[in-house]
NUVO-310474 format. One line per 8 residues: number of its first residue (from 0); for each residue z, x, y of N, C-alpha, C, O, CB. Coordinates in steps of 0.2 Angstrom, whole numbers. Glycine has a CB too. Example, Ala and Ser with C-alpha at 12.3 -4.5 7.8 and 13.67 -1.06 7.14 Angstrom:
2
0 = 39 66 -28 39 62 -22 39 66 -16 42 71 -17 45 57 -22 | 35 64 -11 36 68 -5 39 64 0 40 67 6 29 70 -3
//
This chain:
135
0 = 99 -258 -43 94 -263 -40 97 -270 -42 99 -270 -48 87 -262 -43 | 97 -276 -38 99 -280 -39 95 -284 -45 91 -281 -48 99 -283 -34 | 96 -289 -47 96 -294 -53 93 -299 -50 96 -303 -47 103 -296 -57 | 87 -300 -51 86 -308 -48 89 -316 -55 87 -318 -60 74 -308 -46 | 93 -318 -50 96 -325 -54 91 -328 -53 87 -328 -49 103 -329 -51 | 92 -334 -59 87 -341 -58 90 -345 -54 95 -348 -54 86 -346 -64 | 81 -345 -49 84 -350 -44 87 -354 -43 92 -355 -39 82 -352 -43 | 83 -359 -50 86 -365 -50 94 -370 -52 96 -376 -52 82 -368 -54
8 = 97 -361 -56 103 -363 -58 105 -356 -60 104 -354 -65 104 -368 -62 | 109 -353 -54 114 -347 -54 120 -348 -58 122 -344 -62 117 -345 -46 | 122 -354 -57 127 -355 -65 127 -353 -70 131 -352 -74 127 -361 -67 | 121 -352 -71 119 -350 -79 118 -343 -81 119 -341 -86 113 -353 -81 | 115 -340 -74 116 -332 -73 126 -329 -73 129 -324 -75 110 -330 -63 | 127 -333 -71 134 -331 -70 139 -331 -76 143 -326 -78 137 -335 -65 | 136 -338 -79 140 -339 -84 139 -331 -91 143 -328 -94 139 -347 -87 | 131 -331 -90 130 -326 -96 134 -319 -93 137 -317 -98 122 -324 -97
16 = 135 -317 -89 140 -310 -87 147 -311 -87 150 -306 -89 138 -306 -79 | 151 -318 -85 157 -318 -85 159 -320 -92 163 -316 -95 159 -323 -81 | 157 -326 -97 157 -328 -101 154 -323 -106 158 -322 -111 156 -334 -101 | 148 -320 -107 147 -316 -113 148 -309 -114 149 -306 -119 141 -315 -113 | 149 -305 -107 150 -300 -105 156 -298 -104 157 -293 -106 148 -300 -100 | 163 -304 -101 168 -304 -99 169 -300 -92 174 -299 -90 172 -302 -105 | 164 -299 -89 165 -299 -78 171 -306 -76 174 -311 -77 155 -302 -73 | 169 -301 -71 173 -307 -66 168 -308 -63 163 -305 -63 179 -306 -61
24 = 169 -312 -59 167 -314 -52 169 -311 -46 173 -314 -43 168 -320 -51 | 168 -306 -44 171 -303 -37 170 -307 -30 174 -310 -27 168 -296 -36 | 166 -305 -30 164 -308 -23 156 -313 -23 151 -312 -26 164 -302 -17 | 158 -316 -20 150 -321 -18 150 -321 -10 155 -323 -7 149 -331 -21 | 143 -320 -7 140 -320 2 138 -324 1 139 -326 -5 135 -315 6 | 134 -329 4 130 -334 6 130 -331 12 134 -329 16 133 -341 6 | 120 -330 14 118 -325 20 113 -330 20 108 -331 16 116 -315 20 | 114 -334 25 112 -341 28 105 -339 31 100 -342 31 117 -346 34
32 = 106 -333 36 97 -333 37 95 -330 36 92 -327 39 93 -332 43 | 96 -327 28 90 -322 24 89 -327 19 86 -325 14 93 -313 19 | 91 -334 18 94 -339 11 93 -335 5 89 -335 1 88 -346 10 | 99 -332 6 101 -331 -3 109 -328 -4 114 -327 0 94 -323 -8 | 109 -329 -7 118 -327 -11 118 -321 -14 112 -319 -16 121 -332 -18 | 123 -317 -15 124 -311 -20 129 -312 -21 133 -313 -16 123 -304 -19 | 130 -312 -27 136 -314 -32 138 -304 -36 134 -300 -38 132 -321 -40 | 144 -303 -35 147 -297 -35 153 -297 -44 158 -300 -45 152 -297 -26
40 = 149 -294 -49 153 -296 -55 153 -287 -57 150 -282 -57 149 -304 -61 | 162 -291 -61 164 -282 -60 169 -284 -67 170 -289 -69 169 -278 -52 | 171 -278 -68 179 -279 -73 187 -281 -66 192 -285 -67 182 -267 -80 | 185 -276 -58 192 -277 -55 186 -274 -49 181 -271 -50 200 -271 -59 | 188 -276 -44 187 -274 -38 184 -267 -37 179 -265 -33 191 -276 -35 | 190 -264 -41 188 -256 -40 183 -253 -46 182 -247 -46 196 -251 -40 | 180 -257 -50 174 -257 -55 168 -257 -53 166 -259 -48 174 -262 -60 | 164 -252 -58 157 -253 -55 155 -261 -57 158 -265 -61 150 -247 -59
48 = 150 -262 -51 149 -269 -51 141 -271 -52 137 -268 -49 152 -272 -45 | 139 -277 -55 132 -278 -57 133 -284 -51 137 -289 -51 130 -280 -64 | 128 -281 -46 126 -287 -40 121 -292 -41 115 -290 -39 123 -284 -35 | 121 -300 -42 114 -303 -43 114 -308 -36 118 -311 -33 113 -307 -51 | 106 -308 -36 103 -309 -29 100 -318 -33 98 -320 -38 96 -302 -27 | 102 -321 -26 98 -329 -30 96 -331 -22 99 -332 -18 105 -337 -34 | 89 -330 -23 87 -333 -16 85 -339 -16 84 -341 -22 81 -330 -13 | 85 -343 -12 86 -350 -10 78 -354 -12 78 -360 -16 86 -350 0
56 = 74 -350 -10 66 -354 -7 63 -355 -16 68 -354 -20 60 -346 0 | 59 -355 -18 54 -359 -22 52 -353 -25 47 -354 -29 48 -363 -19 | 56 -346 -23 53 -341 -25 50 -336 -33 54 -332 -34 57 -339 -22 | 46 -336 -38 46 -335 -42 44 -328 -44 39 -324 -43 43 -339 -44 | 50 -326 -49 50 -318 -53 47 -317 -57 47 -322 -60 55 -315 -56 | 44 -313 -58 41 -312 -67 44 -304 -66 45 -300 -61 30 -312 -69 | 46 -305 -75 47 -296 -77 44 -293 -74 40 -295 -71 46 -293 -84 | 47 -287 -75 41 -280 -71 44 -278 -65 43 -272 -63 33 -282 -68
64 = 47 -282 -62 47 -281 -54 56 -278 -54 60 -276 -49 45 -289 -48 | 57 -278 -58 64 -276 -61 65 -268 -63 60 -265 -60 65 -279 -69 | 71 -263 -65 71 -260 -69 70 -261 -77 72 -267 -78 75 -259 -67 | 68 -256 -83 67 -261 -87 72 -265 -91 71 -269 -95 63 -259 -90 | 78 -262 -90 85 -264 -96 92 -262 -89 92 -258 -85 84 -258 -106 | 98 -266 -92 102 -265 -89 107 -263 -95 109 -267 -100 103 -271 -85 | 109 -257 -95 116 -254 -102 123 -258 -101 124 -261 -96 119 -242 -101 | 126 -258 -107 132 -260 -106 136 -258 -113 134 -260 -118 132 -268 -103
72 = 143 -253 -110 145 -253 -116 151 -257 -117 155 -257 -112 146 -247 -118 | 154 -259 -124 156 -264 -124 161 -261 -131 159 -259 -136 150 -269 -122 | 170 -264 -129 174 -264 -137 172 -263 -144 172 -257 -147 176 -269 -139 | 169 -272 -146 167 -273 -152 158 -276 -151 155 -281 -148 173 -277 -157 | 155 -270 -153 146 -276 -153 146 -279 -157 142 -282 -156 139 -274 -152 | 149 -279 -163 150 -285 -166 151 -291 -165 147 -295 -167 152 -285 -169 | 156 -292 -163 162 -298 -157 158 -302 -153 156 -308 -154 167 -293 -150 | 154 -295 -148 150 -296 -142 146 -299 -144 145 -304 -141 148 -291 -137
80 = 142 -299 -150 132 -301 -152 135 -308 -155 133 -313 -152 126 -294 -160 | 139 -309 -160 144 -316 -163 147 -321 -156 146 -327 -156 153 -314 -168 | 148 -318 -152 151 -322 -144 145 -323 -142 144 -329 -141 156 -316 -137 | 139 -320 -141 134 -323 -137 132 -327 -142 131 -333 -142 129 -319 -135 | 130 -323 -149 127 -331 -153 130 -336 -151 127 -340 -149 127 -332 -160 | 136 -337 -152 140 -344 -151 137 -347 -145 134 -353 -146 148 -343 -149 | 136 -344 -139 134 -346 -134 126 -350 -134 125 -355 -131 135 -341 -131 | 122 -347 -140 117 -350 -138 112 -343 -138 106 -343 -141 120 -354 -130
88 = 114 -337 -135 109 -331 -134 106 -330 -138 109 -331 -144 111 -325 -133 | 99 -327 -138 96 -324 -143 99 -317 -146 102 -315 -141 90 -323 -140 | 100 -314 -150 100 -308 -150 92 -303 -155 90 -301 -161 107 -307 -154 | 91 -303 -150 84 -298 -149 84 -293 -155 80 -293 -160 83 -294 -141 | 88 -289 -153 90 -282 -158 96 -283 -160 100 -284 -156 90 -276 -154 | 97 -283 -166 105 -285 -170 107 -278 -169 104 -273 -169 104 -288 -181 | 113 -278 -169 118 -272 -170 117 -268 -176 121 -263 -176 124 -274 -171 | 113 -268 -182 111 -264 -187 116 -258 -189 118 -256 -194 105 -261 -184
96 = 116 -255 -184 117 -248 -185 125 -248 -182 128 -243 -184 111 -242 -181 | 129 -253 -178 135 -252 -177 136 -249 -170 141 -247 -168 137 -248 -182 | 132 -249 -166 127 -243 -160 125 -251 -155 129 -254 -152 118 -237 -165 | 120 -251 -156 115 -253 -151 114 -259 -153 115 -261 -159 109 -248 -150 | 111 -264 -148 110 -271 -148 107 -272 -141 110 -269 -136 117 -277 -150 | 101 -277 -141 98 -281 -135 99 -287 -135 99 -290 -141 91 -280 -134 | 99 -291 -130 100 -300 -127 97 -298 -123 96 -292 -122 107 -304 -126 | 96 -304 -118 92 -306 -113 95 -310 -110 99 -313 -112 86 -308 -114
104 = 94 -309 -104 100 -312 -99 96 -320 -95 90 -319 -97 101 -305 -91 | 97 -325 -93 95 -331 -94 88 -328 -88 83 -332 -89 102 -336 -92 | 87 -326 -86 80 -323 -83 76 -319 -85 71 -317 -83 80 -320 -79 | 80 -317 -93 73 -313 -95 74 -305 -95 69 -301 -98 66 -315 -90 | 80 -302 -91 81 -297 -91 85 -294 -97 89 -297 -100 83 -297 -86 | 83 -288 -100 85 -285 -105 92 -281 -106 92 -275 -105 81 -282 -105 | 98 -284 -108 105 -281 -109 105 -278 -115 105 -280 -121 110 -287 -108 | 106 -270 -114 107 -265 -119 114 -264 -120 117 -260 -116 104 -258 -118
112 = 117 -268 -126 125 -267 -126 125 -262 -132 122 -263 -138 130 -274 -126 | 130 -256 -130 132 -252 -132 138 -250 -134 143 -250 -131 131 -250 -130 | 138 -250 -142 146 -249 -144 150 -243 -139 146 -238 -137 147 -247 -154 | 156 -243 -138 159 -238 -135 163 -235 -138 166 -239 -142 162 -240 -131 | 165 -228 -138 166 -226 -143 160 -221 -150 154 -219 -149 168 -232 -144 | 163 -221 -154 160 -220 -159 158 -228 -162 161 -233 -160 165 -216 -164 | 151 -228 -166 149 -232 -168 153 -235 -174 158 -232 -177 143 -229 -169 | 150 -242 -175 156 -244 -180 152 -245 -186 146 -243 -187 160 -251 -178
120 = 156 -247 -192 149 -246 -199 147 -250 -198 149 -255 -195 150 -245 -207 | 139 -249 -202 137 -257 -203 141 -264 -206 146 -264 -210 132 -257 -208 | 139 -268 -203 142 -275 -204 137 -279 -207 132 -280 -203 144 -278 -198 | 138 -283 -214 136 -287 -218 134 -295 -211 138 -295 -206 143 -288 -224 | 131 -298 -212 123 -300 -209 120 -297 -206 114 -297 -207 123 -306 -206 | 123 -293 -200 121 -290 -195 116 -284 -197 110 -284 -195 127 -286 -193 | 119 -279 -203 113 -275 -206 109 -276 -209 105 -272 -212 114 -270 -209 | 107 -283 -209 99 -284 -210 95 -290 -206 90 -293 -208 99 -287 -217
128 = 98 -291 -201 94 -295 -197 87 -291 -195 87 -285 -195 98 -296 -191 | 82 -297 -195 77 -291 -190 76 -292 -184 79 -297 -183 70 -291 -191 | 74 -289 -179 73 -291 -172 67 -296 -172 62 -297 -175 71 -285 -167 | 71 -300 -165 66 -307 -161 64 -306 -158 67 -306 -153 68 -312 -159 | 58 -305 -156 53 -306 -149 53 -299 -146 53 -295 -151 56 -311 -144 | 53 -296 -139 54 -289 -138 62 -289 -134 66 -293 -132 47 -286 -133 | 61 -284 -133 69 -282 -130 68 -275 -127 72 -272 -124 76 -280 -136
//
């Protein structure tokens, strides 16, 4: 299911999947009489790809109308949860366990990044963070 971007600045939807995530940018449409864009982000062309939708008009999302979480596994989630803090991101659910972590994508949607692999040991700040808000 597509990803609805923030209207008001797809920039910021983009930057969180290229820059936090490490995607690319595959492709972008501009479909002039539906007014909206889909932006195509992948590791390589030939990768599965997360499609996000940014419609033009005044239009407004609330959660819910979504799936409820988007998985993503990922090298190091240590790396990955320190790369987004830098950034700025919440991390909702801390890596605890070496396994699992939630962030939220600049709309509010729920990114489950998942270590790949075998889990890594706990990590000192990390294994005691508590979670922020819901995820």
């Amino acid at each position: 299911m597509p990803r609805r971007i923030h209207q008001d600045c797809p920039e910021e939807s983009i930057r969180f999947y290229t820059e936090g995530l490490g995607l690319k940018l595959i492709s972008r449409r501009d479909i002039e009489a539906g007014r909206f864009s889909l932006y195509f982000l992948g590791e390589s062309e030939d990768s599965p790809m997360v499609e996000l939708t940014h419609n033009w008009g005044g239009q407004t999302y609330n959660n819910g109308n979504q799936f409820g979480h988007l998985a993503y596994a990922v090298d190091d989630i240590y790396q990955v949860c320190q790369h987004f803090s830098e950034m700025g991101v919440t991390i909702n659910r801390p890596p605890r366990d070496g396994h699992m972590a939630f962030v939220k994508d600049p709309n509010g949607i729920s990114i489950e990044l998942l270590q790949a692999g075998e889990r890594l040991p706990p990590k000192a700040s990390w294994d005691t963070m508590e979670n922020i808000d819901s995820w």
